[in-house]
N, C-alpha and C positions, 0 to 999 in steps of 0.2 A: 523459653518463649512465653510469651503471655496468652491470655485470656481474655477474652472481651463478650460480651451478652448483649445483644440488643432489642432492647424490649419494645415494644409498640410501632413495632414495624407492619407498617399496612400491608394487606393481602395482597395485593394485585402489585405492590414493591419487589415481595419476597417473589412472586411469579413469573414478575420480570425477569429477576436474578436468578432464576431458575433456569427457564429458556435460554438465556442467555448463557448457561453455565455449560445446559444441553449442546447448546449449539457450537459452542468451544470445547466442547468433549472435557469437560471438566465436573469435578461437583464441586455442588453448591458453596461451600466453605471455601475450596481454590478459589474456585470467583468473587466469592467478596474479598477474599484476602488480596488478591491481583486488586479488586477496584481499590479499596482501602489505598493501598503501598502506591498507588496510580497518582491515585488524590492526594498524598500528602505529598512523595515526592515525584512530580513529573520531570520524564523525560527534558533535558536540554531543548529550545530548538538549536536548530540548525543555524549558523550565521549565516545572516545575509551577505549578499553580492552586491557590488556596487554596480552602477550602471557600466561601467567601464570595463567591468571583468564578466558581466556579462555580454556584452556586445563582441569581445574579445572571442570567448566561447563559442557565440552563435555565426561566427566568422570564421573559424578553423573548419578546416575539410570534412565532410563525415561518411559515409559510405558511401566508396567509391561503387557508381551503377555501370553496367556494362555499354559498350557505345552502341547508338544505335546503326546498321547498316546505311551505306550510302545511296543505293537507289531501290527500287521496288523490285528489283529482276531478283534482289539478295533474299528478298519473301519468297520466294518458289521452294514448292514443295516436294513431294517426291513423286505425287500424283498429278502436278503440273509437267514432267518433265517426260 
């Protein structure tokens, strides 16, 4: 694998990438190398949906909810009774 040195890197850059590094439970070298490889090659998106395949989607059934009771006497409680 290579090597790279980056010289003139402003303070408050390298602090960023620090924090940052912290905060993803990584050091500092993981973290730039993850941004690096990020930046050169990103992720795919995702394909788009057409209007038609979504409308299809948000038309299909999703969780089925339980019914509700028919009349109020079905509310009674144990303390009602």
């Amino acid at each position: 694998m290579a090597s790279v040195t980056i010289r003139n890197l402003p303070d408050d850059v390298k602090q960023d990438l620090r924090e940052r590094a912290a905060r993803n439970g990584r050091s500092l070298e993981e973290e730039m190398r993850r941004a690096l490889i990020a930046l050169v090659r990103p992720e795919p998106a995702a394909p788009r949906k057409s209007i038609g395949q979504m409308l299809y989607e948000m038309s299909r059934p999703g969780i089925d909810l339980p019914e509700l009771p028919d009349s109020p006497a079905s509310f009674a409680t144990i303390d009602d009774e």
